[in-house]
C-alpha positions in Angstrom: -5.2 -26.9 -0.2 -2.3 -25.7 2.0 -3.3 -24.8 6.1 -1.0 -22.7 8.0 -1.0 -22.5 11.8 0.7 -19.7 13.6 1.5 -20.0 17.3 3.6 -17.9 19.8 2.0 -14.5 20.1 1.3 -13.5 23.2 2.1 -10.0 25.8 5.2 -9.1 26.0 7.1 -6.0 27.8 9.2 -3.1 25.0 12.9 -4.9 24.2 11.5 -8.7 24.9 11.5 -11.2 22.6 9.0 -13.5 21.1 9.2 -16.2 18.3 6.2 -17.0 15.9 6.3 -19.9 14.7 3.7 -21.7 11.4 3.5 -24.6 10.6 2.3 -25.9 7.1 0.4 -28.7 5.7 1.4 -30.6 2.5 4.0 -32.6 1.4 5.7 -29.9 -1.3 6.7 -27.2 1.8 10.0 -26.8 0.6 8.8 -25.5 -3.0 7.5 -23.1 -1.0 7.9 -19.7 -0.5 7.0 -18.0 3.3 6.2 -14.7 4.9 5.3 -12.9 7.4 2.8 -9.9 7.4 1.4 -7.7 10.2 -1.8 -6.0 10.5 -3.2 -3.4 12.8 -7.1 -2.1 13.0 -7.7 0.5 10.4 -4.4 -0.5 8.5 -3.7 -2.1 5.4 -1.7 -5.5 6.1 1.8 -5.3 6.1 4.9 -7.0 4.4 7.6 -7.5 7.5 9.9 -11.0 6.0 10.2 -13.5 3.4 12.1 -16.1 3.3 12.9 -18.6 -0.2 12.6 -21.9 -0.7 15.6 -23.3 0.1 16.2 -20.4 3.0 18.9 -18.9 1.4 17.6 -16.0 0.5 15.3 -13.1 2.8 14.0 -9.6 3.0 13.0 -8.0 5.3 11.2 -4.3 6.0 12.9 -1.5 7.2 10.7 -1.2 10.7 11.9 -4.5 11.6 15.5 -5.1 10.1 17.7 -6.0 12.3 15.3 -7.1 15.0 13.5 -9.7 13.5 14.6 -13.2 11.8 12.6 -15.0 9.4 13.8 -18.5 9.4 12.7 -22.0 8.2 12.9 -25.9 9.3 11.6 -27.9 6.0 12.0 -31.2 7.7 9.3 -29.5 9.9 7.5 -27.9 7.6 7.5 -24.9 9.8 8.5 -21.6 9.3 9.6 -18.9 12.6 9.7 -15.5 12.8 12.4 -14.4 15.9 11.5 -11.1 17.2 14.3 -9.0 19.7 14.0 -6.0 21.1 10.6 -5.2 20.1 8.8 -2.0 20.5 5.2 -1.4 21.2 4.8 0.0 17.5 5.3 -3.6 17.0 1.5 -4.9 18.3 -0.2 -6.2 15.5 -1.8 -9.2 14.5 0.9 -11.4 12.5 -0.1 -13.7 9.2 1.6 -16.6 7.9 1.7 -16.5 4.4 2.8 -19.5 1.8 3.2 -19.0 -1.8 3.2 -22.6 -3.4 3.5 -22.2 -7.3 6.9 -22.6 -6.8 7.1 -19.1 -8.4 10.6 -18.1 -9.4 9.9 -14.1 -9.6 10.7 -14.2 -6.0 12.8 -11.0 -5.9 9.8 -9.5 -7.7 6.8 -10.8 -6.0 7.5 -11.1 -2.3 6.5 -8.1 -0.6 3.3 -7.9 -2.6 0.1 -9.5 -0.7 -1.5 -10.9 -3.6 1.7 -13.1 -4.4 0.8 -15.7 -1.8 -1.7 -18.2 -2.3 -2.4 -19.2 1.6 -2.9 -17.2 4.8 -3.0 -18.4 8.3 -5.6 -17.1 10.8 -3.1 -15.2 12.5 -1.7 -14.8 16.3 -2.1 -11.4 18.0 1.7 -9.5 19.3 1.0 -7.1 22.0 4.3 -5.0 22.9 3.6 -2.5 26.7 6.1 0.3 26.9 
């Protein structure tokens, strides 16, 4: 059983910047892979960054590329999510997500929700124009 904790959500005026941070339980964290999703009320959840393994690889969606950077510490098991410039389309509650199979379809699997095994509880963005 893997537990993911996001923190750093929070208010935040259009073009600030916040980081999201999540940490993870478990002793394997660098087998696994992260990401972040986003959901607003009525919407499906959304894919918004992955990041492998070892970090070296990431994706990101087109709303946020650019602006945001997934990023990961796995001598703190903890995985961040910087976010510039942001926009209120942005709002949105943001999930931590940890696939730990140690799955090497990564380039296949990574924007799809039912790839990852875990889910944190989430931590709500809230972007004023």
């Amino acid at each position: 059983q893997v537990q993911l904790v996001e923190s750093g959500g929070g208010l935040v005026q259009a073009g600030g910047s916040l980081r999201l941070s999540c940490a993870a339980s478990g002793r394997s964290f660098g087998r696994y892979s992260m990401a972040w999703f986003r959901q607003t009320p009525g919407k499906d959840r959304e894919f918004e960054a992955a990041i492998s393994w070892t970090g070296r690889s990431t994706d990101y969606a087109d709303s946020v590329k650019g602006r945001f950077t997934i990023s990961r510490d796995n001598a703190k098991n903890t995985v961040y999510l910087q976010m510039n410039n942001l926009k209120p389309e942005d709002t949105a509650v943001y999930y931590c997500a940890a696939e730990t199979r140690y799955d090497s379809t990564w380039y296949e699997g990574r924007r799809e929700i039912g790839w990852y095994d875990y889910w944190g509880q989430g931590t709500q963005v809230t972007v004023s124009s």
